[in-house]
N, C-alpha and C positions, 0 to 999 in steps of 0.2 A: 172447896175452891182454893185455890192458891193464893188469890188473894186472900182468904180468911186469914195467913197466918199473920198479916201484918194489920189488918182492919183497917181498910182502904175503902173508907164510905163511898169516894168515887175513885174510879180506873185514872192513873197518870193520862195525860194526852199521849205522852210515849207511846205506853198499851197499845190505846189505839189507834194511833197513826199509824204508826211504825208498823207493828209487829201484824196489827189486825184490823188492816185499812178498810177490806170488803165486809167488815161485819157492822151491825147499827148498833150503836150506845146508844145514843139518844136523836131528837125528833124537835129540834129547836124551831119554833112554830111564829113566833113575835107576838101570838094573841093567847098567853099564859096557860098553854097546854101541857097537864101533867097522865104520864103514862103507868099508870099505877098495875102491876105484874103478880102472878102470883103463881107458884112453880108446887110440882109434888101432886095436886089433887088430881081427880078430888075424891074429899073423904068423907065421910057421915059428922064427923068429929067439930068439921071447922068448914067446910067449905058452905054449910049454909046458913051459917052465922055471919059470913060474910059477903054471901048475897043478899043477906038482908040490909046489913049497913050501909053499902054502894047504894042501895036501893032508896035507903032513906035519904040520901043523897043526888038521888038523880045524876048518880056515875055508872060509866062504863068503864071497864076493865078488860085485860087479857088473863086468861088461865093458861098456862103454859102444861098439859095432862100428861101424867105418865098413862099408857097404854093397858097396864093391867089394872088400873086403876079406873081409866072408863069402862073395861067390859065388866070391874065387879060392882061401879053404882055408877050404869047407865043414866037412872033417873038424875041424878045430882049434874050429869054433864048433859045431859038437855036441856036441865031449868038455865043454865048456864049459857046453852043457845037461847033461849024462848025470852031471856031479859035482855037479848041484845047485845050480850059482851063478846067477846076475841077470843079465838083459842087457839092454841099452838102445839106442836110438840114439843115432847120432852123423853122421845125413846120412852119402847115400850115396858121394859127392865129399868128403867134409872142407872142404866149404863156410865162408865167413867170413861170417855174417849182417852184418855193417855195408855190406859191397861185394859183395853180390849181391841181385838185384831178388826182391821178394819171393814171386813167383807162383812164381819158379824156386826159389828157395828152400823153400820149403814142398812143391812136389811132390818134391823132392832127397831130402827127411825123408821124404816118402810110399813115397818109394820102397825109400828103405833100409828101412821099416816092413814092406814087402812080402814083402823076403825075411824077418825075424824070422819072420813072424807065420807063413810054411811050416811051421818048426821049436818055436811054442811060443806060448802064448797068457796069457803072463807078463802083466801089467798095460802097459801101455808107457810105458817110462821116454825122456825124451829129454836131453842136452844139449848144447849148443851150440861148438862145437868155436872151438877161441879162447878162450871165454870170451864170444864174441860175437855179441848178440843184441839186435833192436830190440824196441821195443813193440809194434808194430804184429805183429812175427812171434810174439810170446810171445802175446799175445788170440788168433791165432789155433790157434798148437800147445796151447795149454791146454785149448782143446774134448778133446782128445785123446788127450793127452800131462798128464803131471807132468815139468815140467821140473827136473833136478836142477843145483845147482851143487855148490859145496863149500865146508867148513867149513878143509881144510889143502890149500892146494898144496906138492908137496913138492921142484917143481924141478928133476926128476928124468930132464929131460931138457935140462938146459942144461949145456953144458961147464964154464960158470963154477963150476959148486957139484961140490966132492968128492964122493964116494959116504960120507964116514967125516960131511961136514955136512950131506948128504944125511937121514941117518940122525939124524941129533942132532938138527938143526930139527923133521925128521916129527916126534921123540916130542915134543920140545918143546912144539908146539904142539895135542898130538892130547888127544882128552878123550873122555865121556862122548858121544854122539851125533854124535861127530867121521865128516864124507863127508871120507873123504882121496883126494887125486888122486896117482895112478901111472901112468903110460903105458905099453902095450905097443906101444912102437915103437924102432926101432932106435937112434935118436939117445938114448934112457933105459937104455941095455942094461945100462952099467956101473954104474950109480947104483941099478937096480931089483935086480940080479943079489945086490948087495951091502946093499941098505938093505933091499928088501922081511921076507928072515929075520929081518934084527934085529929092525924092529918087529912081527914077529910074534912073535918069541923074549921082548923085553921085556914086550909086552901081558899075553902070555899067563901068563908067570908074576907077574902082578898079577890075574889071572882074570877078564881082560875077554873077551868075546865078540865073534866074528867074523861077523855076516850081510849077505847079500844085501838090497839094498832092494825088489826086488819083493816079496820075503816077507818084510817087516815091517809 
């Protein structure tokens, strides 16, 4: 992501006014709604470790799936329906919209859409894996598609950041209508393993709310 290189817990308003007015950061709700995200699954590794956490929680969430990652562990992205959480695309390849031509691109998305739409006829959420996305492919995924970004990256798969500021940025920066981004993938294992509870642990004894963005 292009943000990565400056470590921008959240997007300038700039970002998104300006440049990326039709796309959703966040979901500002007034009754302490947090949208808690999670990008790359799902995997054997991590992604049902963290259905069990949410669960102990009595939260719902979105998985944002890469497409060859639901047809090699179907079973992990039905429990994934069957508890009631969000799913979205994330192209079927973990494609980079800036360096890949767009007709491939856009069928990538179709594709992964293909397998969702087997298992569930949720609204279709998409977002762009990277962070990276041209204009020309956002006019056309929007026929579509809501494309989501996010309100907090949490970092939480880069070796540089602890699991312990891991944890302290996410709430730091998290609010009212906060998309927070998590990955289920294996380079965020220790940082999610560890930070995911907390901010569930802290929200929640603040009495904030935990949902899916299909269903909201």
């Amino acid at each position: 992501m292009i943000l990565n290189q400056f470590r921008l817990y959240r997007p300038p308003e700039s970002l998104r006014k300006w440049l990326f007015p039709s796309l959703t950061w966040a979901r500002p709700s007034g009754n302490n709604t947090i949208y808690l995200t999670f990008d790359d699954g799902p995997i054997p590794a991590l992604t049902p470790f963290i259905l069990d956490v949410l669960k102990d929680y009595c939260a719902k969430a979105t998985f944002f799936c890469v497409g060859d990652n639901i047809q090699k562990h179907t079973k992990i992205f039905e429990r994934i329906l069957i508890e009631g959480h969000s799913v979205g695309n994330h192209t079927f390849n973990h494609l980079r919209g800036w360096s890949t031509r767009h007709a491939v691109y856009v069928e990538n998305v179709q594709k992964c859409q293909t397998y969702i739409n087997q298992y569930t006829s949720q609204k279709p959420l998409f977002r762009p894996p990277y962070g990276m996305i041209t204009q020309k492919q956002i006019r056309t995924l929007l026929k579509d598609y809501e494309i989501v970004m996010w309100d907090v990256l949490t970092y939480d798969y880069s070796s540089r950041i602890s699991p312990e500021i891991c944890l302290q940025k996410t709430i730091q920066y998290t609010k009212d209508g906060s998309i927070v981004v998590f990955h289920d993938n294996i380079k965020a294992k220790n940082n999610v393993v560890y930070a995911l509870p907390g901010v569930l642990e802290y929200f929640s004894k603040k009495s904030y709310l935990f949902n899916g963005l299909a269903s909201s």
